[in-house]
Every structure is written in C-alpha cells, then in structure tokens.
C-alpha positions as CSV (number, residue, x, y, z in Angstrom):
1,X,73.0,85.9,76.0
2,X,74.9,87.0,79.1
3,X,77.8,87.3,78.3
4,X,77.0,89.2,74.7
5,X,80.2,86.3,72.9
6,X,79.2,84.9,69.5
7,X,81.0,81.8,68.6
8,X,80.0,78.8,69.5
9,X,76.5,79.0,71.2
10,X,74.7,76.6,73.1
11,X,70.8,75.8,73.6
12,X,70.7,76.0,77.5
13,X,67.7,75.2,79.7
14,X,66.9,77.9,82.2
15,X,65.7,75.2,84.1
16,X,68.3,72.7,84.4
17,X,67.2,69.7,83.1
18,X,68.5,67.3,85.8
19,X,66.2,69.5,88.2
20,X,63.3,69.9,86.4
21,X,63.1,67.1,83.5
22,X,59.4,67.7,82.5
23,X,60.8,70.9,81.3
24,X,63.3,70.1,78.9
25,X,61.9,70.5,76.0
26,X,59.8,73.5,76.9
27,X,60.5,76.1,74.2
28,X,59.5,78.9,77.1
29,X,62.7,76.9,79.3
30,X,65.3,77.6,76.7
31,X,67.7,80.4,76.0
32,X,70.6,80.6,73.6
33,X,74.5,80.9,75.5
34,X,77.9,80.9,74.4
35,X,79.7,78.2,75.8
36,X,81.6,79.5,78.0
37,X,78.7,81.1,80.1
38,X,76.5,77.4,79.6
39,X,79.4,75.4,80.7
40,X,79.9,77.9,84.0
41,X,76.1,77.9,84.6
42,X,76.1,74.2,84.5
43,X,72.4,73.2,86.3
44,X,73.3,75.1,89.5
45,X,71.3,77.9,88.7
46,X,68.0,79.0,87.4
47,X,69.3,81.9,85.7
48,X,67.3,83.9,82.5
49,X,69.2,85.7,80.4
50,X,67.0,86.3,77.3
51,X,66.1,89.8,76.9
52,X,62.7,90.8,78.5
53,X,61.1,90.7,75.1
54,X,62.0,87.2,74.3
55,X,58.1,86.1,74.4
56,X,57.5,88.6,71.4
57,X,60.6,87.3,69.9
58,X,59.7,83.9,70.0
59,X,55.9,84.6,68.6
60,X,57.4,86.6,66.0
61,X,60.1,83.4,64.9
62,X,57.1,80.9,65.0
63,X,54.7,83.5,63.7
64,X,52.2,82.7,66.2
65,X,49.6,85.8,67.1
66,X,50.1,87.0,70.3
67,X,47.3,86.1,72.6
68,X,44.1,88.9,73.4
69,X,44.2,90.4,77.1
C-alpha cells in the first residue's frame, strides 16, 4: 500500500480503468489501497505501489508455479 493505513482498503487498478478498460479485470492491474490514497489517486495516475515482489506474492496466493527462465 502507499500509504502503509489499514482500515478500509480498496481494490485499485494501476491502470485506471476509464483509460485503459481492457484492463480492468487484469489481476497483474490490481493493487490493494486504503481509501484515502485510492480516492486521491483517482485514474489520474498510473501509479504501482505493490512491493516489488508482488508477482511472487500473487503465484504464492493462487499457488501457481512460477514459470522456467
């Protein structure tokens, strides 16, 4: 989260969905926020705030293997 406040949280696109609507359902296009940091973002920004291991997070909460390089 950005601003690191529990409470109420909000599922936020990184890419707004007004912008980019193809996207909205996207897991890899969401992040969690608090409110007050979702309602400031609005969809003016494409702004990530998920911590840089949020793909290993992710595979780990689906259990999906991560992929072979």
């Amino acid at each position: 989260m950005c601003c690191g406040k529990y409470g109420e949280l909000h599922v936020d696109h990184v890419k707004p969905r007004s912008l980019y609507p193809k996207l909205a359902l996207k897991l890899t296009n969401l992040q969690i926020l608090c409110r007050a940091c979702n309602m400031g973002k609005s969809n003016r920004f494409n702004d990530d705030w998920r911590p840089k291991d949020w793909k290993t997070r992710l595979r780990v909460f689906l259990n999906i293997k991560a992929p072979r390089e």
